[in-house]
C-alpha positions in Angstrom: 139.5 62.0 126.4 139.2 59.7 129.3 141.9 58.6 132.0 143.5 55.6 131.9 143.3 52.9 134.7 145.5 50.4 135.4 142.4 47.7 136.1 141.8 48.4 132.5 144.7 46.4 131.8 143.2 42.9 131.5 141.5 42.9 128.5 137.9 41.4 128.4 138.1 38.8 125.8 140.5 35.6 125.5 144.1 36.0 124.5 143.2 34.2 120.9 141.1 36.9 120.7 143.4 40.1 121.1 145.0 42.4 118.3 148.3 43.6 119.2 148.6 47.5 119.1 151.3 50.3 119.2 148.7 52.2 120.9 149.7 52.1 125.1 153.0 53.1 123.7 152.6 56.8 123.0 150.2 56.9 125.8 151.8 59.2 128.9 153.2 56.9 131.7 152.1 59.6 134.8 148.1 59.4 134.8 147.3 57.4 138.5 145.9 54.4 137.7 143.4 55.1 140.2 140.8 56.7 137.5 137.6 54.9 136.6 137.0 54.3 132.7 133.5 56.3 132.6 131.9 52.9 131.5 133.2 50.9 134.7 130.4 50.6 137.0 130.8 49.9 140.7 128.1 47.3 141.4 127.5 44.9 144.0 126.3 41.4 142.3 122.7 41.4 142.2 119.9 40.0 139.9 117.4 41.3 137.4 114.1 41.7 139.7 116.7 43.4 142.5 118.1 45.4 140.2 114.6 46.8 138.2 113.4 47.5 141.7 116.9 49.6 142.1 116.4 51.5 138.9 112.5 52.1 140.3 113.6 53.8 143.1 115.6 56.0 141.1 113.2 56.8 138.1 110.4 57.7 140.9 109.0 55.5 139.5 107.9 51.9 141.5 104.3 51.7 140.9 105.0 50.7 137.7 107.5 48.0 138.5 106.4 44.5 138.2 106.2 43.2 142.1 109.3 41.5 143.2 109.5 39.0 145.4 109.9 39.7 149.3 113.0 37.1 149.3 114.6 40.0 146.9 117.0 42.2 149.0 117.5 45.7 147.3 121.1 46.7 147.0 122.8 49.5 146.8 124.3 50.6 143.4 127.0 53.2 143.2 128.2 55.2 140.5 130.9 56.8 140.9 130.7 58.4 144.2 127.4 59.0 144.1 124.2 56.3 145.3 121.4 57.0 142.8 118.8 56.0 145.3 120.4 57.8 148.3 118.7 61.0 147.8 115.1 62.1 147.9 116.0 64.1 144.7 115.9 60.7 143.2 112.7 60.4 143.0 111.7 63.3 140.6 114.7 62.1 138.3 113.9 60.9 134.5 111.0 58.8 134.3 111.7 58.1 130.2 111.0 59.1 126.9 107.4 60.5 125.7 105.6 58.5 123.5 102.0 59.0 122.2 101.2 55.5 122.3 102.2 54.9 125.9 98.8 55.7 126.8 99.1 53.5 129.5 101.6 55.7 131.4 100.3 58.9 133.6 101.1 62.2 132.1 102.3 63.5 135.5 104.5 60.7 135.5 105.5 60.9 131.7 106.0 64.9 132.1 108.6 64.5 135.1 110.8 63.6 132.9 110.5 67.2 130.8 110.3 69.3 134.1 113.8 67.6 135.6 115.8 70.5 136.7 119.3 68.5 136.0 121.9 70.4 133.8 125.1 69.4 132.8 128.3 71.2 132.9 129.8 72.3 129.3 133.5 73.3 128.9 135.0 75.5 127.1 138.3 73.9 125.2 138.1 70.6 127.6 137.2 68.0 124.8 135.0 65.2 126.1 135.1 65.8 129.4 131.8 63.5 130.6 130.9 65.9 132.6 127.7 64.9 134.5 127.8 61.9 132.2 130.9 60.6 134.0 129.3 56.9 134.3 128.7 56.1 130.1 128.4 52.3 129.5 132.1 51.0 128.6 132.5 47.5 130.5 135.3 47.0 132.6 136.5 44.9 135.6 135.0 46.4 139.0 137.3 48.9 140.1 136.5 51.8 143.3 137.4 55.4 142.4 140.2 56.8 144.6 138.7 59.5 147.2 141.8 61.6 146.8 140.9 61.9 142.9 137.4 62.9 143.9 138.8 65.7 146.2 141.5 67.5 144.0 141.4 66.1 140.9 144.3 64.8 138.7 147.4 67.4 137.9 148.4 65.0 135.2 145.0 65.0 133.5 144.5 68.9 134.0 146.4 69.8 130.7 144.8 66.7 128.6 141.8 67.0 125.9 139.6 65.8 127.4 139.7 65.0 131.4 137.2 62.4 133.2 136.6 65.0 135.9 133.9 64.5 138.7 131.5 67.5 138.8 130.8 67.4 142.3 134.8 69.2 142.2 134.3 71.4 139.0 137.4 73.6 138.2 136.3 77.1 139.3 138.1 78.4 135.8 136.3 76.7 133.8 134.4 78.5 131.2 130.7 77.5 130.3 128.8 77.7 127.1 129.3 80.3 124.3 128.7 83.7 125.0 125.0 84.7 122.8 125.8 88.9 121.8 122.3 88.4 119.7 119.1 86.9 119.8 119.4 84.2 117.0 122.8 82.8 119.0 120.4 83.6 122.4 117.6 80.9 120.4 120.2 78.4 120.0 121.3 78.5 123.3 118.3 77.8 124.7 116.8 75.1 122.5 120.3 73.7 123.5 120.1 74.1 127.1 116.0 72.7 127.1 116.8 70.0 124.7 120.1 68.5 125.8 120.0 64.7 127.4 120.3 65.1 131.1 122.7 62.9 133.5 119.2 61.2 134.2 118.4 60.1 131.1 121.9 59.1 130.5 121.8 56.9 134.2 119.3 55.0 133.3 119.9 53.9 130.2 123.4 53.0 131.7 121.3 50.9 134.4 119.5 49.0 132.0 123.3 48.1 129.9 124.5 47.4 133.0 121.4 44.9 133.7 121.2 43.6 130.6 124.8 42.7 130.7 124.8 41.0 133.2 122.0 38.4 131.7 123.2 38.1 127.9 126.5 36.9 130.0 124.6 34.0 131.1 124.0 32.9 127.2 127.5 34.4 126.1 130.0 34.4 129.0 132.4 36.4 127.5 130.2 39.1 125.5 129.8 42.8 126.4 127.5 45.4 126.3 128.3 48.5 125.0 125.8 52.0 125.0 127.2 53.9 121.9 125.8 56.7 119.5 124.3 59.8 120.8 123.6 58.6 124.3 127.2 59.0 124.9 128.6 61.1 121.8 127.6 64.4 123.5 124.8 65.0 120.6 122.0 63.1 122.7 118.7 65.0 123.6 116.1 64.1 126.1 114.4 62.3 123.5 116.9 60.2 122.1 117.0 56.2 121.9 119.5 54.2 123.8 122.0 52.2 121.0 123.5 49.2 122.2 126.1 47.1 120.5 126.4 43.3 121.8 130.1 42.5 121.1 130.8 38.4 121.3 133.7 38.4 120.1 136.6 40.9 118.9 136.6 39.6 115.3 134.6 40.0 112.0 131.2 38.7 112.1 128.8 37.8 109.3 125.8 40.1 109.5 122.9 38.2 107.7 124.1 34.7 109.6 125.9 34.8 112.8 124.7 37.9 114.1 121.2 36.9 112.9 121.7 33.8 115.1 122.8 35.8 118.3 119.9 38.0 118.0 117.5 35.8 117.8 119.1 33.8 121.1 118.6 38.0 122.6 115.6 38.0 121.8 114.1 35.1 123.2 115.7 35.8 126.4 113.5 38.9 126.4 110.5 37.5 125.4 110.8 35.1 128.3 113.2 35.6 131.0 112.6 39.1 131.2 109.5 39.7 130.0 108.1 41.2 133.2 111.1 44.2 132.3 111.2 44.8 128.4 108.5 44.8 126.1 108.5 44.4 122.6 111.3 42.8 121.6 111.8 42.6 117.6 114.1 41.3 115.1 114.9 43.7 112.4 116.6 42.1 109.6 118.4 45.1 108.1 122.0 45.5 106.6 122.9 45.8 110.2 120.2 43.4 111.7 118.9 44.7 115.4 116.7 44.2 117.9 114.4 46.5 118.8 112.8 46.8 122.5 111.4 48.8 125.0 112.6 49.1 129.4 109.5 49.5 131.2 111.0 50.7 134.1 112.3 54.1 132.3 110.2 53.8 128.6 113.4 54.5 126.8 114.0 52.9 123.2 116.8 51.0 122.8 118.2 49.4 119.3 120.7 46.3 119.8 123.2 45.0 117.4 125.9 42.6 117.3 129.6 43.3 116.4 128.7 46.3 114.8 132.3 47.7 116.8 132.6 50.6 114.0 129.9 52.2 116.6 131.7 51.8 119.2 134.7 53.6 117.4 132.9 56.5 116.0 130.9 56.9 119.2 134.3 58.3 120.7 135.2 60.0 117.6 132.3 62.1 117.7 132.6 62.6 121.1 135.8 64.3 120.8 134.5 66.5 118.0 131.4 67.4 120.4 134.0 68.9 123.5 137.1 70.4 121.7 134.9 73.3 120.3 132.2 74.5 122.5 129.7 75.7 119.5 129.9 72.4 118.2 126.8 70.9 120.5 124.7 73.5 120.6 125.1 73.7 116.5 124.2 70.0 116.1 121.8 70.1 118.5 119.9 72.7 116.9 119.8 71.1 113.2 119.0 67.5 114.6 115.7 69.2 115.8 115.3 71.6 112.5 116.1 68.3 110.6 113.5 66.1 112.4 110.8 68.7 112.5 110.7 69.2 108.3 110.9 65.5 108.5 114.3 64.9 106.8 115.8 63.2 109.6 114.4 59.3 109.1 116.9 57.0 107.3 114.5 54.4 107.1 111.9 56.8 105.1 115.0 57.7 102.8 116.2 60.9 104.9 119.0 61.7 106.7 120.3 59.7 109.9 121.3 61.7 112.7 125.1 60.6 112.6 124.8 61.7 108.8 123.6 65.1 109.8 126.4 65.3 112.8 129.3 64.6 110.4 127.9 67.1 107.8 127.9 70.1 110.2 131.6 68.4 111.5 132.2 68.5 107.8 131.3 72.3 107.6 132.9 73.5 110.6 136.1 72.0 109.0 136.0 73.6 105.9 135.4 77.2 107.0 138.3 79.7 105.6 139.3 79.5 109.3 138.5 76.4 110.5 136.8 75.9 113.9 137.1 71.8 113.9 140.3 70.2 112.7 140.9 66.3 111.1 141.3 64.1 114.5 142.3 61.3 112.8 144.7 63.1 110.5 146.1 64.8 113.5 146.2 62.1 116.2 146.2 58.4 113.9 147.3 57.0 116.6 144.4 58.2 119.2 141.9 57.1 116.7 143.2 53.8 115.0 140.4 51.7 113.1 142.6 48.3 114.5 142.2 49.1 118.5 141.4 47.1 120.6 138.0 47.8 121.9 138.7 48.1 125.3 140.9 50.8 125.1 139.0 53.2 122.8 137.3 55.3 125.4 141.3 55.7 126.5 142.4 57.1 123.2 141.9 60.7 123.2 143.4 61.5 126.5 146.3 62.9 125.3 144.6 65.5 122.8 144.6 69.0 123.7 142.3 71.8 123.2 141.5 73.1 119.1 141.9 77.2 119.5 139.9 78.0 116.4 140.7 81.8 115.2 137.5 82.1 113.9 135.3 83.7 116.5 131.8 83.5 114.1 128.7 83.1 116.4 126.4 80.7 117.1 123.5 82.4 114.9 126.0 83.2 112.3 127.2 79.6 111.9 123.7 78.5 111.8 122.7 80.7 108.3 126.4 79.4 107.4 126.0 75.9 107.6 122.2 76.1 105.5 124.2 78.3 102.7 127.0 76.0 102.4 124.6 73.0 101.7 121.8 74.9 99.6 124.7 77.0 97.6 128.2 75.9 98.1 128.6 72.3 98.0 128.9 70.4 94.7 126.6 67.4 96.1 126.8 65.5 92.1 130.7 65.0 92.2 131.6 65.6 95.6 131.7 63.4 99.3 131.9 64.6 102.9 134.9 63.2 104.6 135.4 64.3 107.8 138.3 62.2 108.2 140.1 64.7 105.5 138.4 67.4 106.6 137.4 68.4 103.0 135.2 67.8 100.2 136.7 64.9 98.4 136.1 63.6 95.0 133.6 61.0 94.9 135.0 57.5 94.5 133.8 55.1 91.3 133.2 52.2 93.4 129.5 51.2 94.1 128.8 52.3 97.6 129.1 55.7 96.0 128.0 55.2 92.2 124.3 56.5 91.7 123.7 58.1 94.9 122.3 61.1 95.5 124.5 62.0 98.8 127.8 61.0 99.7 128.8 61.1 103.6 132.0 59.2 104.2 132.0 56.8 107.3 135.4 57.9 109.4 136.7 54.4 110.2 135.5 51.5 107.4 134.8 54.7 104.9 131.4 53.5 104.1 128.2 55.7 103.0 126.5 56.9 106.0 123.8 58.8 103.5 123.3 55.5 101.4 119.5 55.3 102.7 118.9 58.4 100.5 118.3 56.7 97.5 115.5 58.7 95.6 115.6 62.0 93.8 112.4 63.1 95.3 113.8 62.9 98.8 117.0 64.3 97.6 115.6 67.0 96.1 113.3 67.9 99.2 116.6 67.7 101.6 118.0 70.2 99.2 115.5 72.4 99.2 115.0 72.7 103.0 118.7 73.3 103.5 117.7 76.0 100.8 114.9 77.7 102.1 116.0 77.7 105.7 119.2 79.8 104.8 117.1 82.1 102.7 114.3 82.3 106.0 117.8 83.0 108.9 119.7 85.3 106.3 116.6 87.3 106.0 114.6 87.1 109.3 117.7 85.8 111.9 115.0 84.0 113.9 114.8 80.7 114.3 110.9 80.5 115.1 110.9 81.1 111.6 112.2 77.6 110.7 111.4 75.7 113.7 108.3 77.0 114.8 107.3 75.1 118.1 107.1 76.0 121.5 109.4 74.9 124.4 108.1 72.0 125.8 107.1 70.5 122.6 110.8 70.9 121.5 112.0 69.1 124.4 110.4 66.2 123.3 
C-alpha cells in the first residue's frame, strides 16, 4: 500500500517501548529507500503563528487569521514536491467545511470551498494508491523525496497493491473510474465525483496535524499525532471531520483515567496557548473520551483521542479495501450520503456510524456469489497484524496485489443489491457482520453482542462497531429504510428517488 523508506527505520518511541514483529521479514528487500511514508512531512522548523499564517496563505484565506507579529518570518512548507503557497492557484484552494452556525464567515468565502475545481486521480486495480492524497498525516523523521523517484517512478513498486505514486507523473495506463452503461450507475458517479474529499481538504487538515504536533510535543515529547478515519481511508467527502488519535505511548492505556488526564492537559493548551487558532475545545467523556474543537484557519471539525491505535489500524485496513476494487468508493460514498440524509447515520442519536456503514457494504461486496472484495486479513495476516508496530502500518500492504473480481455487476446494480441484501437477506437476530471472515457469522454469547439489535464486528479487537444502536425503534427505522430504498431503485432505478437533493446541497 505504501513504500517503504529506510528513514522509517528508527522507530518513534523508546526502545522499552517497542514490540518485536515478524513483520519486515516478509517485506521485499528491493523497494529504494528513497520513498516518503505519505505521512512524513518535509518541514522547516517553525512555530504556531508562522505556521497559521502559512496555512492562510494556502486556504486564501488571511483576513481571517489572527495578526501575527512582524518579528514572525513566513516559511516555506513543502509537501512532497510541491510548495502549497507557491502558486496563485493557492489561493482559491479549500477554505473549510460549511456550517450553518459559522455565521460569522462570508458565504463567498465559505462557498470556495464547494466551487474548488481539484479532482483526484482513481485507479483501477492499484489499491490505496494516495493518489492526490500522497501527504496523509503518518509522523515520521524529516526525510526529502528522491527527484529521480518523482521523474520515473519506482519499477519495484509498479507491480505492488498499492503504490505511493506522485500524480504530477501518473502512469499513462492507468485506468480511471468505472465505466457507467446506465443512468442509475451515471448518478453514482457523479454524486461520487461532486462529493469526494479533495487534496485541499485533505492538505489542510494535514497542516493543522502537522501544527498541532509540533505543540502537544512540548507537553509530551515523545507523543504523535496521527490523522486517521475517513480523511485518509479513501471514504472522506468534502464535508467530513478531521479524526486525530494522540498516541503517548505504544502501550494499553486506561480510557476513563489516563487518557482522561492527557486530554484535559490538550485541552488547556487550546484554550490558552492557542486560543487565537482553535476554538471550542471540549472534553467529551465517552467510552472513548475526545476532544472536540474547531481550526479557524480552515473551519474543519476535528475529534481527538488518546491511544485509541485500533484507528490507526483500521484506517489502513479500510484504505486497502477502498483502492483494490474501483466500485468500492463510489458505492460507500453514495450510501454515507443516502444514510445521513434519512438520518440513520448519527451513532450518538442511536444510528449507524459511518465506519459501521463502510464495513457493512465491505461485508456485502464480500458475500456476493462472486465476490468483488476478498478477506485482507485472512489473505495477507501478516500485512494486517493487530500486534504492529504503529509506525510501520501505513508500510503493510505494499506487497498486496490487485483483487480481479469476476463479477462485473454495475454500479447501479450493486446499489439495489446492497439495499435487498440488508432489507431481505440478512438474518440481523442471529447473525454478525465480520469483514474479517468475509461472511455472516454466528453471533457470539458474550455481552458486547447479547441484546443488541445490530452486530458489526470490529476487524482488529473484534468489538461492536453498531453497539450505539441500542433501541428497537431505531432499529426498526434502519431496517425499514434499507427496505424501502430497495423497493424505490428496484422499481424506479433513480436515485433522486431516494436522495432527493440537488448538487450543491449534496456536496455539503
Amino acid at each position: 500500500m505504501f513504500p517503504n523508506s529506510s528513514n522509517l527505520g528508527r522507530p518513534p518511541f523508546p526502545s522499552k517501548h517497542q514490540q518485536q514483529s515478524n513483520f519486515f521479514n516478509v517485506l521485499p528487500v528491493n523497494i529504494p529507500p528513497t520513498l516518503l511514508s505519505h505521512q512524513q512531512t518535509v518541514v522547516p522548523p517553525l512555530n504556531f503563528h508562522t505556521a497559521v499564517l502559512s496555512r492562510a496563505l494556502l486556504n486564501g484565506n488571511l483576513a481571517a487569521t489572527p495578526t501575527v507579529t512582524s518579528t514572525a518570518t513566513l516559511q516555506p512548507m513543502t509537501y512532497g514536491n510541491v510548495s502549497p503557497v507557491s502558486t496563485s492557484g493557492a489561493l482559491t484552494a479549500f477554505q473549510g467545511r460549511k456550517r450553518q452556525s459559522e455565521q460569522s464567515v462570508s458565504r463567498n468565502v465559505k462557498r470556495q470551498r464547494i466551487d474548488s475545481q481539484n479532482s483526484d486521480t482513481t485507479v483501477v486495480n492499484q489499491a490505496v494508491p494516495l493518489p492526490e492524497e500522497r501527504r496523509g498525516s503518518f509522523p515520521g523523521p524529516i526525510s526529502i523525496q528522491s527527484p529521480s523517484f518523482l521523474a520515473c517512478g519506482s519499477p519495484a513498486l509498479a507491480r505492488c497493491v498499492p503504490p505511493l505514486r506522485d500524480t504530477l507523473f501518473p502512469d499513462p495506463t492507468e485506468a480511471r473510474l468505472p465505466l457507467a452503461k446506465d443512468e442509475l450507475s451515471q448518478q453514482v458517479l457523479e454524486l461520487f465525483q461532486a462529493c469526494r474529499q479533495q487534496a485541499s481538504d485533505l492538505n489542510s487538515k494535514e497542516l493543522c496535524r502537522t501544527e498541532l504536533q509540533r505543540e502537544i510535543q512540548l507537553i509530551f515529547p515523545q507523543s504523535r499525532l496521527y490523522l486517521v478515519g475517513s480523511s485518509l481511508n479513501g471514504f472522506g467527502t468534502r464535508s467530513s471531520d478531521g479524526d486525530l488519535c494522540l498516541v503517548v505511548k505504544e502501550e494499553p492505556m486506561n480510557q476513563k483515567t489516563e487518557a482522561r488526564r492527557i486530554l484535559s492537559s490538550v485541552q488547556k493548551l487550546f484554550s490558552t496557548k492557542l486560543s487565537s487558532y482553535i476554538e471550542r475545545p471540549q472534553l467529551i467523556r465517552a467510552k472513548v473520551p475526545i476532544v472536540k474543537f474547531r481550526d479557524k484557519v480552515s473551519y474543519v471539525e476535528f475529534d481527538l483521542n488518546v491511544n485509541n491505535v485500533v484507528g490507526i489500524r483500521n484506517t489502513f485496513l479500510l484504505r486497502t479495501y477502498a483502492f483494490i476494487e474501483n466500485r468500492v468508493r463510489p458505492l460507500v460514498l453514495v450510501i454515507k450520503k443516502w444514510a445521513s440524509f434519512h438520518e440513520i447515520n448519527d451513532a450518538s442519536r442511536g444510528t449507524l456510524s459511518s465506519y459501521s456503514l463502510v464495513l457493512m457494504v465491505l461485508h456485502y461486496l464480500q458475500t456476493l456469489p462472486e465476490p468483488i472484495l476478498p478477506s485482507l486479513q485472512k489473505n495477507y495476516p501478516e500485512c494486517f497484524d493487530p500486534t504492529m508496530q504503529l509506525h510501520l502500518v501505513h508500510q503493510a500492504p505494499c506487497t498486496i496485489p490487485p483483487y480481479i473480481s469476476k463479477n462485473g455487476s454495475s454500479l447501479g446494480d450493486l446499489l439495489i443489491g446492497f439495499f435487498k441484501y440488508y432489507a431481505t437477506e440478512f438474518d440481523w437476530s442471529h447473525q454478525m457482520i465480520s469483514v474479517r471472515e468475509a461472511k455472516a457469522i454466528p453471533r457470539p454469547d458474550g455481552i458486547e453482542w447479547r441484546n443488541k439489535f445490530i452486530c458489526v464486528e470490529e476487524p482488529f479487537d473484534g468489538t461492536n462497531t453498531a453497539r450505539a444502536v441500542h433501541e428497537k425503534q431505531k432499529f426498526d427505522m434502519i431496517r425499514g429504510e434499507f427496505a424501502q430504498a430497495w423497493r424505490v431503485l428496484r422499481d424506479k432505478k433513480d436515485l433522486k428517488c431516494i436522495l432527493p437533493l440537488r448538487a450543491d446541497e449534496l456536496k455539503r
